[in-house]
Biopython code that builds the backbone (N, CA, C, O; Angstrom):
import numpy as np
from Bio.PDB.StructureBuilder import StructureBuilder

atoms = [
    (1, "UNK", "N", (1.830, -9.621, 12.214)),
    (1, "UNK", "CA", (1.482, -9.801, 10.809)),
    (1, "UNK", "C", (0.377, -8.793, 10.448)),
    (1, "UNK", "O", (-0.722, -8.665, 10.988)),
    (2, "UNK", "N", (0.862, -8.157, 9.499)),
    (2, "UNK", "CA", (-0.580, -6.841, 8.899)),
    (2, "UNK", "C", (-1.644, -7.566, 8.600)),
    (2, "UNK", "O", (-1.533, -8.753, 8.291)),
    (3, "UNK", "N", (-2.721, -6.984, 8.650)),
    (3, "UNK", "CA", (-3.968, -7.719, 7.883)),
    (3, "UNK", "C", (-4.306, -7.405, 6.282)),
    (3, "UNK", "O", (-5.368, -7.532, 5.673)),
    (4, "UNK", "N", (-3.517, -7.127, 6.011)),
    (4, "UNK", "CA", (-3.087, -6.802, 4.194)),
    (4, "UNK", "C", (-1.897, -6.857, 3.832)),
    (4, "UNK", "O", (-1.256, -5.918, 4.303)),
    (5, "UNK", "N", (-1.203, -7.651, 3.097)),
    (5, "UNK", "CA", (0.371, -7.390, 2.533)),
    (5, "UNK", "C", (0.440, -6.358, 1.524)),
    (5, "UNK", "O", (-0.572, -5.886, 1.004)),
    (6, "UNK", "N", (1.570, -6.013, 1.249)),
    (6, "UNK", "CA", (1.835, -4.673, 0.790)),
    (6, "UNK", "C", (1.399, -5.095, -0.703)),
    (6, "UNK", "O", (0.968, -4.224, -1.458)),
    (7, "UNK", "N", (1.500, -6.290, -1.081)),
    (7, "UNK", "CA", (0.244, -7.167, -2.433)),
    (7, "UNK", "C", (-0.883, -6.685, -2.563)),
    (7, "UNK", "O", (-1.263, -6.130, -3.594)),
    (8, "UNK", "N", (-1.647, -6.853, -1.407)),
    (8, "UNK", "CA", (-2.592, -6.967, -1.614)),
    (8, "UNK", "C", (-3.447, -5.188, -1.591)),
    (8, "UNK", "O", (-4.612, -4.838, -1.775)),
    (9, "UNK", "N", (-2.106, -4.390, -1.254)),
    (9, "UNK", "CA", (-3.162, -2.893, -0.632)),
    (9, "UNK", "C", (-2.525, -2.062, -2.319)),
    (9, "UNK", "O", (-2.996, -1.144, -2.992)),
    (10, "UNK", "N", (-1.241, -2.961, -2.494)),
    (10, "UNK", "CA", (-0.701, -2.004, -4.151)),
    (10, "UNK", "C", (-2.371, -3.079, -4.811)),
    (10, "UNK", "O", (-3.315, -2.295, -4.911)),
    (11, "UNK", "N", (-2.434, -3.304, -4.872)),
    (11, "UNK", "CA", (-3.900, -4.314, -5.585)),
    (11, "UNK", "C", (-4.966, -3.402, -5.609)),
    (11, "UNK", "O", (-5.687, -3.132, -6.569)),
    (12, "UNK", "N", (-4.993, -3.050, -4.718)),
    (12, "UNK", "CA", (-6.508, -2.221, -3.770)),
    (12, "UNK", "C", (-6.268, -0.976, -4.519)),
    (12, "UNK", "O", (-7.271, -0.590, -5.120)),
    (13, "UNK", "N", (-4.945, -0.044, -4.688)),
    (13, "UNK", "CA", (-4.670, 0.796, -4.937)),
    (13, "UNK", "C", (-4.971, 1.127, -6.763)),
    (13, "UNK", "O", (-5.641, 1.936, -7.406)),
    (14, "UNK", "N", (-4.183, 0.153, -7.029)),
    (14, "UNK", "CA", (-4.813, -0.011, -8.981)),
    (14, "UNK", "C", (-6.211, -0.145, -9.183)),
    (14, "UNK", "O", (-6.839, 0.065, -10.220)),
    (15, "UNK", "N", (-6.738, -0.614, -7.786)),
    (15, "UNK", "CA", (-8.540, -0.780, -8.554)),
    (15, "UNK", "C", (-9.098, 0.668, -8.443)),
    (15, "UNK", "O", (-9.979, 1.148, -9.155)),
    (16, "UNK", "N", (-8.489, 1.231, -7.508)),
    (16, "UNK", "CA", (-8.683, 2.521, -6.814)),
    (16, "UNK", "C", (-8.244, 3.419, -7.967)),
    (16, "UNK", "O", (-8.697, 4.549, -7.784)),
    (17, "UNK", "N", (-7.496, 3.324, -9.138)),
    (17, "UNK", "CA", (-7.143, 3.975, -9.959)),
    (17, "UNK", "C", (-5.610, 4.898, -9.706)),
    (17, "UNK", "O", (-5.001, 5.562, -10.545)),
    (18, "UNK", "N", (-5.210, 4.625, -8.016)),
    (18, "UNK", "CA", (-4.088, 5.358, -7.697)),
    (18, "UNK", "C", (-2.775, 4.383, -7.469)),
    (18, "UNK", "O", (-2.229, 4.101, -6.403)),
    (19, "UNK", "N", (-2.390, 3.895, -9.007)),
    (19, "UNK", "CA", (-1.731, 3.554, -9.228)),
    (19, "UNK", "C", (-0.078, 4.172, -9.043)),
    (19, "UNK", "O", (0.910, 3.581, -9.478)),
    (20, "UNK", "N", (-0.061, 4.884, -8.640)),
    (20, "UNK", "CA", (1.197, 5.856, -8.888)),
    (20, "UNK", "C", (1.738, 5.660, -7.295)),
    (20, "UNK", "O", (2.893, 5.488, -6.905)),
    (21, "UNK", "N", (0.718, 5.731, -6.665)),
    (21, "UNK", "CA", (1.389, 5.785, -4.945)),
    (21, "UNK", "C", (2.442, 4.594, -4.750)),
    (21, "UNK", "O", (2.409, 3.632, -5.518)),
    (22, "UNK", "N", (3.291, 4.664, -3.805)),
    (22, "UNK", "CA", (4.298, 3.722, -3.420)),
    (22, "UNK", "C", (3.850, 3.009, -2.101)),
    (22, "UNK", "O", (3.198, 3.705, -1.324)),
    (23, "UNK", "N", (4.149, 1.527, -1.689)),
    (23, "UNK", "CA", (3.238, 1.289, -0.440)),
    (23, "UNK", "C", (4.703, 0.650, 0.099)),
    (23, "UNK", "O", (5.439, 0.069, -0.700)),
    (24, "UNK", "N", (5.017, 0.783, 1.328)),
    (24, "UNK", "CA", (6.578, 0.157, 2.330)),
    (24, "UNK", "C", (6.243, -0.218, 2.767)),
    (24, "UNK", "O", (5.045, 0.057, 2.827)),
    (25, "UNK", "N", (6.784, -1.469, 3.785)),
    (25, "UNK", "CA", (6.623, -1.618, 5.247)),
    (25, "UNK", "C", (7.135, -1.034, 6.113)),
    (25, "UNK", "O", (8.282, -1.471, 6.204)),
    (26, "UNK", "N", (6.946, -0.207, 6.897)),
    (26, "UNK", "CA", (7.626, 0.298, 8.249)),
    (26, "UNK", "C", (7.891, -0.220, 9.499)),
    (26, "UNK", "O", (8.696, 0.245, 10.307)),
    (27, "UNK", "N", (6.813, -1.731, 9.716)),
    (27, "UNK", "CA", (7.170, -2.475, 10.519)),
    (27, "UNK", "C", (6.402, -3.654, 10.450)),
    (27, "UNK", "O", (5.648, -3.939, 9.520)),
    (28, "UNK", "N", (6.579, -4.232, 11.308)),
    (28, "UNK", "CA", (5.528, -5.705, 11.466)),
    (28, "UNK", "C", (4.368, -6.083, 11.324)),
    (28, "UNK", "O", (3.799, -7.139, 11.048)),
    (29, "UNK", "N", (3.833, -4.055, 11.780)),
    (29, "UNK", "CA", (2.033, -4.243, 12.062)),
    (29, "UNK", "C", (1.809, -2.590, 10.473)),
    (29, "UNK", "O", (0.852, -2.059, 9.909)),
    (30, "UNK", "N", (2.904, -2.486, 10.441)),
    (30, "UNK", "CA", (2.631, -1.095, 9.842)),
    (30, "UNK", "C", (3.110, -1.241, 8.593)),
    (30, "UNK", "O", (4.245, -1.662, 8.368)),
    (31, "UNK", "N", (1.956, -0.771, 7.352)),
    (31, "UNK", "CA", (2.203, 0.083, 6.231)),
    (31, "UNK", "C", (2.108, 1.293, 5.875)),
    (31, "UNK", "O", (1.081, 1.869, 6.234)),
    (32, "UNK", "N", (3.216, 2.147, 4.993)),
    (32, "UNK", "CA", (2.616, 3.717, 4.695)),
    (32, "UNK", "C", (2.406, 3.442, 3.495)),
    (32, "UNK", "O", (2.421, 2.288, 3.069)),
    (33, "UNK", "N", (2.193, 4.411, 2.827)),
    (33, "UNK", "CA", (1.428, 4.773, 1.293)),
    (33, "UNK", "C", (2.177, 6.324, 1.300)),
    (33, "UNK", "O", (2.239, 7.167, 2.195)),
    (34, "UNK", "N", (2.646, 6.317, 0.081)),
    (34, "UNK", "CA", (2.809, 7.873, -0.098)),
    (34, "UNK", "C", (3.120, 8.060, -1.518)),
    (34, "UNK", "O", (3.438, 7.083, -2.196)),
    (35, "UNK", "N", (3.068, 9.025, -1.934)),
    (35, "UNK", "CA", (3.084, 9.555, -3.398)),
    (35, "UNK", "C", (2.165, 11.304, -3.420)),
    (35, "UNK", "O", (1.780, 12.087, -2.551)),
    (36, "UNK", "N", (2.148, 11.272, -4.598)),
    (36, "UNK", "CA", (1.746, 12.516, -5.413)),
    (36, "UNK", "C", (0.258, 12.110, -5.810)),
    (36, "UNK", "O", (0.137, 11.180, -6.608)),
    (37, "UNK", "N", (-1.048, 12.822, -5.246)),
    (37, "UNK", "CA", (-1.964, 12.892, -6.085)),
    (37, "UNK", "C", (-2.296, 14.099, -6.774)),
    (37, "UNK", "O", (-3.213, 14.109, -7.595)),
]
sb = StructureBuilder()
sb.init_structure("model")
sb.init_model(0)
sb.init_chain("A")
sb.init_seg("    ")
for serial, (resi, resn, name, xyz) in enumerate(atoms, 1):
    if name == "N":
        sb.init_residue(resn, " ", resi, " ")
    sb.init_atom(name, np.array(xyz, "f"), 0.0, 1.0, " ", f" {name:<3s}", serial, name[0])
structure = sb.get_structure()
């Protein structure tokens, strides 16, 4: 189980102002983030 759901890091990301990035799961323990800044 991650210690952030992909909820809670797109969350993190809008406060962050980088709203645009995309967040996946890649596995059980793993999230990526990727986009255009």
């Amino acid at each position: 189980c991650a210690a952030y759901s992909i909820d809670e890091v797109r969350g993190q990301l809008i406060k962050a102002g980088l709203e645009g990035l995309k967040v996946t799961q890649v596995s059980d323990r793993h999230l990526a983030v990727s986009g255009r800044l």
